[in-house]
ROPA-805202 format. One line per 10 residues: number of its first residue (from 1); their letters; for each residue x, y, z of N, C-alpha, C. Coordinates in nm, 3 decimals, always signed. Layout:
% ROPA-805202
NUM) A) X:Y:Z:X:Y:Z:X:Y:Z | ... .
***
This chain:
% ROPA-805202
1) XXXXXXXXXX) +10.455:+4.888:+3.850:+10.421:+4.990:+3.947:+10.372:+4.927:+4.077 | +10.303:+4.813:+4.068:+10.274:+4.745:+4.170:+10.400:+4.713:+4.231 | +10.483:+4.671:+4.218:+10.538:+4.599:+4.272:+10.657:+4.713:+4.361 | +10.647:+4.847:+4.288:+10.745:+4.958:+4.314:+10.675:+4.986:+4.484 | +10.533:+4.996:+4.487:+10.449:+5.002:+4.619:+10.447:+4.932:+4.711 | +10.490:+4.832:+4.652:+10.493:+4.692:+4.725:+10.598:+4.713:+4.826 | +10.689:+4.763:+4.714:+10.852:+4.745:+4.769:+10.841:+4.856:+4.890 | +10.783:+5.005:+4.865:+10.800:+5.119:+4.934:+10.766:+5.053:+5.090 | +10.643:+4.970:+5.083:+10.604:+4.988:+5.209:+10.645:+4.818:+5.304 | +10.675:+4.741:+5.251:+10.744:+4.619:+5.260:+10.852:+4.636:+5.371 .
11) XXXXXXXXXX) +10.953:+4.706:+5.309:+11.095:+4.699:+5.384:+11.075:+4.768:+5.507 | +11.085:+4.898:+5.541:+11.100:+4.978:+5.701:+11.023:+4.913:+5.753 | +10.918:+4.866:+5.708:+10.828:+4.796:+5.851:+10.796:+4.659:+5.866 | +10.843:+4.559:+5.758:+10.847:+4.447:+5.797:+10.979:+4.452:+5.860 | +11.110:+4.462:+5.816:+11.196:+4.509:+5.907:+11.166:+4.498:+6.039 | +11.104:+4.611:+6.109:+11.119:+4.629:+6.228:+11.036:+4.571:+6.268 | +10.951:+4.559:+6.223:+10.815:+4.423:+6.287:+10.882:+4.350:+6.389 | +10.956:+4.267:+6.279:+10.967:+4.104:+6.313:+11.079:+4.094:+6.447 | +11.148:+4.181:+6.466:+11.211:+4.164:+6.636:+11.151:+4.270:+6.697 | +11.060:+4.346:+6.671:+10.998:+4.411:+6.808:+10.812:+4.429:+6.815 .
21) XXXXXXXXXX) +10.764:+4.285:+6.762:+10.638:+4.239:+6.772:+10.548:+4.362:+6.917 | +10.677:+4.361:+6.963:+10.583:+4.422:+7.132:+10.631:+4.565:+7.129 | +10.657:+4.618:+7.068:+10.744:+4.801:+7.021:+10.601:+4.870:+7.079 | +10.636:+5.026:+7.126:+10.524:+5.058:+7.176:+10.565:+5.198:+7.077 | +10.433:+5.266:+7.059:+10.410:+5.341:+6.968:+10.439:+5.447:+7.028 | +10.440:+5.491:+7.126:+10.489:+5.603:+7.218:+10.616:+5.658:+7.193 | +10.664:+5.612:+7.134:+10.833:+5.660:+7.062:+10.801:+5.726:+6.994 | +10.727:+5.669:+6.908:+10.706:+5.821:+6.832:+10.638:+5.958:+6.872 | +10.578:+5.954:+6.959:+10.491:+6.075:+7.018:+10.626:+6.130:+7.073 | +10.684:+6.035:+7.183:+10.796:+6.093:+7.287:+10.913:+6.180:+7.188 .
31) XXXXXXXXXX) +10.958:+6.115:+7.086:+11.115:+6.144:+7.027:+11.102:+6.340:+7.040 | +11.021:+6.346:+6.949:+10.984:+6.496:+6.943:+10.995:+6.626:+7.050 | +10.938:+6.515:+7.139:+10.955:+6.619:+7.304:+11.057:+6.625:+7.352 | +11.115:+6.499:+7.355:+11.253:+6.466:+7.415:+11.360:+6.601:+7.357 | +11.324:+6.615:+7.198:+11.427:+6.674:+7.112:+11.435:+6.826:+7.196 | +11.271:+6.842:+7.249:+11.261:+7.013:+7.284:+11.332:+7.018:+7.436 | +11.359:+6.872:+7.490:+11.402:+6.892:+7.651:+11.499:+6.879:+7.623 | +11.627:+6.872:+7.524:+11.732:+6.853:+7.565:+11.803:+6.703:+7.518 | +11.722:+6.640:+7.547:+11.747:+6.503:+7.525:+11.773:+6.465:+7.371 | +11.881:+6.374:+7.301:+11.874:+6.381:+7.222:+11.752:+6.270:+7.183 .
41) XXXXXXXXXX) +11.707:+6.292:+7.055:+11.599:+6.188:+6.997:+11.680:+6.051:+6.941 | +11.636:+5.937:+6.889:+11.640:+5.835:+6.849:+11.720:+5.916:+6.705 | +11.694:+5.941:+6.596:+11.721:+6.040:+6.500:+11.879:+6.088:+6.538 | +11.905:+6.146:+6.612:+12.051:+6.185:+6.645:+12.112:+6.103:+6.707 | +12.014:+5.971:+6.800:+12.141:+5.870:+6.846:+12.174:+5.792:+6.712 | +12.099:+5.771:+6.630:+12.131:+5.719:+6.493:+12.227:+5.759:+6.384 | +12.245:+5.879:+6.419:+12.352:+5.991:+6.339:+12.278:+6.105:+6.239 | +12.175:+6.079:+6.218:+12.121:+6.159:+6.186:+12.058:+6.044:+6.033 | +12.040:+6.184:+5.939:+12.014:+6.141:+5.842:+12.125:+6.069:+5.682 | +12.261:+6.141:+5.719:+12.315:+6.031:+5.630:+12.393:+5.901:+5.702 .
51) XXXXXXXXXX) +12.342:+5.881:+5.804:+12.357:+5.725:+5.883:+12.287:+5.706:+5.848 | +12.136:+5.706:+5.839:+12.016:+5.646:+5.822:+12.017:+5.587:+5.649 | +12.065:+5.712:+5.556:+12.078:+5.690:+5.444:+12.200:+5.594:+5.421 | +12.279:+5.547:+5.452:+12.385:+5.453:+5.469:+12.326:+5.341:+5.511 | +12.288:+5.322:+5.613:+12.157:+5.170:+5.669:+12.061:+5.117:+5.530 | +12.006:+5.236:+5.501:+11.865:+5.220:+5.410:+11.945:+5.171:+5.249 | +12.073:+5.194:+5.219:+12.128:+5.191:+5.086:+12.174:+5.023:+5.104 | +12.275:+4.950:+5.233:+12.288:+4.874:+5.258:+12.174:+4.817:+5.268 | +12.071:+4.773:+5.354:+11.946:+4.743:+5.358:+11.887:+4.689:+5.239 | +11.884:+4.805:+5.154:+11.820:+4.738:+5.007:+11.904:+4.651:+4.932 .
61) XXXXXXXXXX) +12.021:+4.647:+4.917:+12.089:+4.635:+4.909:+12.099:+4.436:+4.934 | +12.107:+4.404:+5.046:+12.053:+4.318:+5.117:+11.934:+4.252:+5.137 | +11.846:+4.323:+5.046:+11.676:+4.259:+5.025:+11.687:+4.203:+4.852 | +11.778:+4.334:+4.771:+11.764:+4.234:+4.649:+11.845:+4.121:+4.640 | +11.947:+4.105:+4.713:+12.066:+3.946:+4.691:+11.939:+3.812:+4.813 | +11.808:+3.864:+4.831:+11.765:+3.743:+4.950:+11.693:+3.676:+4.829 | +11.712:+3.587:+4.833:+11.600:+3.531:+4.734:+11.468:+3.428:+4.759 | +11.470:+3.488:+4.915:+11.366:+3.463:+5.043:+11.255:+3.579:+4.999 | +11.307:+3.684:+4.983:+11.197:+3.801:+4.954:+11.224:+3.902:+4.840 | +11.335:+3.902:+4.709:+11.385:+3.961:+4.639:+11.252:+4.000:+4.519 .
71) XXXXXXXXXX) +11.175:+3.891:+4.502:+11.060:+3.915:+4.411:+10.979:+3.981:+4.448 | +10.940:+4.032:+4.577:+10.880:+4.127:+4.605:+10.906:+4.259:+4.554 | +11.048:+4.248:+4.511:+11.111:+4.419:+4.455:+11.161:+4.421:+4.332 | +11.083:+4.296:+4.236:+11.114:+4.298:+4.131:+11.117:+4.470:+4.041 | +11.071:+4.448:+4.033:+11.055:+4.594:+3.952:+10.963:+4.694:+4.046 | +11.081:+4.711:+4.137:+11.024:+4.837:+4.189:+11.099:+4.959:+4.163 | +11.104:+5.095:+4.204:+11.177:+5.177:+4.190:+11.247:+5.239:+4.273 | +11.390:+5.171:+4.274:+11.487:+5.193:+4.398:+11.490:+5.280:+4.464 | +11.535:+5.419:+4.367:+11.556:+5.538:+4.437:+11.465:+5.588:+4.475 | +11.319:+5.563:+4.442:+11.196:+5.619:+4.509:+11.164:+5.530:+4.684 .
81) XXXXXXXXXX) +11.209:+5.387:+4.634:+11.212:+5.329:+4.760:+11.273:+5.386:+4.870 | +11.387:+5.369:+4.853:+11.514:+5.463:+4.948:+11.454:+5.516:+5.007 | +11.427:+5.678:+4.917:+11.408:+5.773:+4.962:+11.294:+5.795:+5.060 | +11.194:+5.668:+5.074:+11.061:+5.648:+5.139:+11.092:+5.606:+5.241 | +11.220:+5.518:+5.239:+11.283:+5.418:+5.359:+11.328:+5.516:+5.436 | +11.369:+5.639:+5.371:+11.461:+5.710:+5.469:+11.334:+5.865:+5.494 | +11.269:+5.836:+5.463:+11.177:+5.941:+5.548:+11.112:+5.905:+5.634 | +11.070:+5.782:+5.622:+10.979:+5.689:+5.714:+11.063:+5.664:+5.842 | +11.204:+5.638:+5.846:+11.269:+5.610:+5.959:+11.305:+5.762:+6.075 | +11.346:+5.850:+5.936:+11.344:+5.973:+5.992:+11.267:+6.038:+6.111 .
91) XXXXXXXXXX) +11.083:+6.023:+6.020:+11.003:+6.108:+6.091:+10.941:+6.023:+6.216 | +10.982:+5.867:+6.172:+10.933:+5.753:+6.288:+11.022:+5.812:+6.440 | +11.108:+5.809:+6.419:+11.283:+5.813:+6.519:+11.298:+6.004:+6.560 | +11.201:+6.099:+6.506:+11.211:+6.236:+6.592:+11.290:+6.312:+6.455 | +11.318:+6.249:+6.389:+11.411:+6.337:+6.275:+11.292:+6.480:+6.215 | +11.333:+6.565:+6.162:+11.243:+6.654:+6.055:+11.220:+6.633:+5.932 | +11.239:+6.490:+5.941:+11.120:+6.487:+5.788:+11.000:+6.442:+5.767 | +10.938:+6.402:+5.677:+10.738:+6.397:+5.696:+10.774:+6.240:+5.575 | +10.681:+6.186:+5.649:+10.679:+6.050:+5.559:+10.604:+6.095:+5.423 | +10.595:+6.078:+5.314:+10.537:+6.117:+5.167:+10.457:+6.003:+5.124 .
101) XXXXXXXXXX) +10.479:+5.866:+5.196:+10.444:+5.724:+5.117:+10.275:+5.726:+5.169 | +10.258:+5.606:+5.109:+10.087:+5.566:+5.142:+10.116:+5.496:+5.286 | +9.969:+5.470:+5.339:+10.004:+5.365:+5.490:+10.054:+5.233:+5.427 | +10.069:+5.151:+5.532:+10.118:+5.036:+5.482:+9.943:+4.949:+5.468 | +9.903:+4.933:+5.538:+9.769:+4.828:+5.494:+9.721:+4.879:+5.359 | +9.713:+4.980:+5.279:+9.707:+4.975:+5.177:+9.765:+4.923:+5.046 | +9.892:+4.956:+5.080:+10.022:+4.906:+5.029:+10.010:+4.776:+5.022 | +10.050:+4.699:+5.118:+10.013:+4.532:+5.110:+9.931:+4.438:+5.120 | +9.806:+4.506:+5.115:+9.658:+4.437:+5.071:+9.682:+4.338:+5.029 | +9.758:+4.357:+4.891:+9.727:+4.233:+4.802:+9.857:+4.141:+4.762 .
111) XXXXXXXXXX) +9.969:+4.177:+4.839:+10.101:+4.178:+4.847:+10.101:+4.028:+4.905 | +10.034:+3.937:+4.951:+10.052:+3.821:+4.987:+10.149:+3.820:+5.093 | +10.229:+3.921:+5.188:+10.339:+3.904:+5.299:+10.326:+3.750:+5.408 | +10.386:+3.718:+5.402:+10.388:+3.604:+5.509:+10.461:+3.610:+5.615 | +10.448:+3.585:+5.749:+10.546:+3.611:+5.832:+10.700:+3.529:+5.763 | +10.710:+3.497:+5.738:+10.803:+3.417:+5.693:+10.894:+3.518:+5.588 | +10.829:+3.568:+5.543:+10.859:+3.695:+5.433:+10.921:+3.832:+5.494 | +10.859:+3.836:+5.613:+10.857:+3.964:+5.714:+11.006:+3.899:+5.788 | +11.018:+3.793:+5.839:+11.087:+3.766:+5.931:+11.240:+3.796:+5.877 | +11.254:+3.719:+5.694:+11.349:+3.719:+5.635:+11.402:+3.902:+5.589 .
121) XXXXXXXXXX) +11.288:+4.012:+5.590:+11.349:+4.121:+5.562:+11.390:+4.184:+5.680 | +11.322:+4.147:+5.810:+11.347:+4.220:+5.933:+11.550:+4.159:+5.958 | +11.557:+4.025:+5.906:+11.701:+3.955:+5.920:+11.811:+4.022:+5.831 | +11.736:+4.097:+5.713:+11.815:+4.216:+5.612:+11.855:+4.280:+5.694 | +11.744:+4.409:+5.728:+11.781:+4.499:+5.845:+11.844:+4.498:+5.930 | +11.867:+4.349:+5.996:+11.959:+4.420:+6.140:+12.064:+4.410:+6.094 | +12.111:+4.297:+5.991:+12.245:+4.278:+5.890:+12.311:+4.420:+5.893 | +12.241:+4.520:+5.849:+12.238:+4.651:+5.808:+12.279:+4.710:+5.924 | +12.209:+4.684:+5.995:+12.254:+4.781:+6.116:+12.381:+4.712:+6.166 | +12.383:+4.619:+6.225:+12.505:+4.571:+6.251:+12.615:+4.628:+6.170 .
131) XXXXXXXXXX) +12.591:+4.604:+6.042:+12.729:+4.581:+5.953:+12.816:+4.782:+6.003 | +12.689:+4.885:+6.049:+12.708:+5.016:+6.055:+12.681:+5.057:+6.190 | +12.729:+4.910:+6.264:+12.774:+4.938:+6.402:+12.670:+5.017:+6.491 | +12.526:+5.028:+6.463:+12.435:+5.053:+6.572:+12.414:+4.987:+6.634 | +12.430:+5.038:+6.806:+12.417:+5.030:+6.899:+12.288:+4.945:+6.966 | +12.277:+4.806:+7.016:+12.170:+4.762:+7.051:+12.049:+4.819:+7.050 | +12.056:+4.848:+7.178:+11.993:+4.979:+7.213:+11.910:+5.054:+7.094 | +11.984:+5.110:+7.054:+11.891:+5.177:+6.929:+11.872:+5.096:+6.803 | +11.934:+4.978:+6.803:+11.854:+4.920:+6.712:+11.676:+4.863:+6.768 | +11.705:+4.815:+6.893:+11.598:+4.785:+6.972:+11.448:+4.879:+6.944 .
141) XXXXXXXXXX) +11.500:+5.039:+6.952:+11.448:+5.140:+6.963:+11.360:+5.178:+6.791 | +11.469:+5.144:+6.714:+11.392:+5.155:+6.601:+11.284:+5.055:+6.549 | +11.364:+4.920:+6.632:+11.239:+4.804:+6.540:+11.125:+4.830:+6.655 | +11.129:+4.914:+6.744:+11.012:+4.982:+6.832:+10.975:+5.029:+6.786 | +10.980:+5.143:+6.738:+10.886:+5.227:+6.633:+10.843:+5.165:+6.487 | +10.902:+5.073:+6.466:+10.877:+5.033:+6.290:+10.765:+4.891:+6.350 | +10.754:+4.844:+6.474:+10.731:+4.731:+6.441:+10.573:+4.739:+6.460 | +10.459:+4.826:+6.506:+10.336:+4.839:+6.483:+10.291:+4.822:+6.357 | +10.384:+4.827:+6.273:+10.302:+4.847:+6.099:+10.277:+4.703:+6.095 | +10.319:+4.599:+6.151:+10.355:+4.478:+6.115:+10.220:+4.389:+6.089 .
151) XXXXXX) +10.116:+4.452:+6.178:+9.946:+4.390:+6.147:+9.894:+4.423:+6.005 | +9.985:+4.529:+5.984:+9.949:+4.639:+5.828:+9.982:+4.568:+5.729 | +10.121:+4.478:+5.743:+10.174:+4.411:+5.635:+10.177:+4.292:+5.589 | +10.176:+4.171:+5.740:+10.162:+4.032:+5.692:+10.024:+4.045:+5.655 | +9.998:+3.983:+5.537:+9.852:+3.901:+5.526:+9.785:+3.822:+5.500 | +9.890:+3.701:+5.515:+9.876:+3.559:+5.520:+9.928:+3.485:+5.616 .
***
């Protein structure tokens, strides 16, 4: 079970950490408003939610073959992961869904993360994105919003 928690809060935000160290948290306040002016949000330049779920399936996907950070998800529970990965990106990026998971500094208290650990899952992720053809730009945009957790997660 530990290690299922581990996993939940590990991936979306070491991910985005590690290339956008300087991400400003204001994306997330903004996406929402943007959505009511017209503008589309981060969330719909992404495709919505089964793009996101396509990223997040690849993604994991790509964290258990690393064997840089695969023991971290030893026995965690995939489909609960996922499904955390893909709410968390959702409600980060303007989408309508509500994150369900714990924060992350709780989560990896005791998780031993090393930048080194962070760096190798954030190198999953863009794999991911790349491989599903997002757009700089919004990849930029997401490891903006994901990458504040990143004080939450390394802790070594």
């Amino acid at each position: 079970m530990f290690a299922t928690v581990r996993l939940h809060r590990l991936l979306p935000i070491a991910a985005a950490l590690a290339l956008a160290a300087c991400a400003q948290t204001s994306q997330m306040v903004d996406a929402p408003m943007k959505a009511m002016k017209g503008t589309p949000t981060l969330y719909d330049r992404l495709g919505g939610q089964p793009a996101i779920d396509a990223v997040v399936d690849d993604f994991v996907a790509n964290v258990a073959a690393d064997k840089r950070i695969n023991k971290f998800f030893a026995n965690s529970n995939i489909p609960k992961l996922k499904r955390l990965l893909g709410e968390q990106i959702c409600a980060g990026t303007g989408g309508p869904c509500t994150y369900t998971g714990r924060d992350m500094k709780t989560t990896h208290a005791r998780m031993g993360v090393t930048e080194r650990h962070f760096n190798a899952l954030v190198e999953d992720l863009v794999m991911s994105l790349d491989k599903h053809k997002v757009p700089q730009k919004e990849q930029q945009e997401l490891l903006g919003v994901l990458g504040p957790m990143k004080s939450d997660i390394v802790t070594r």
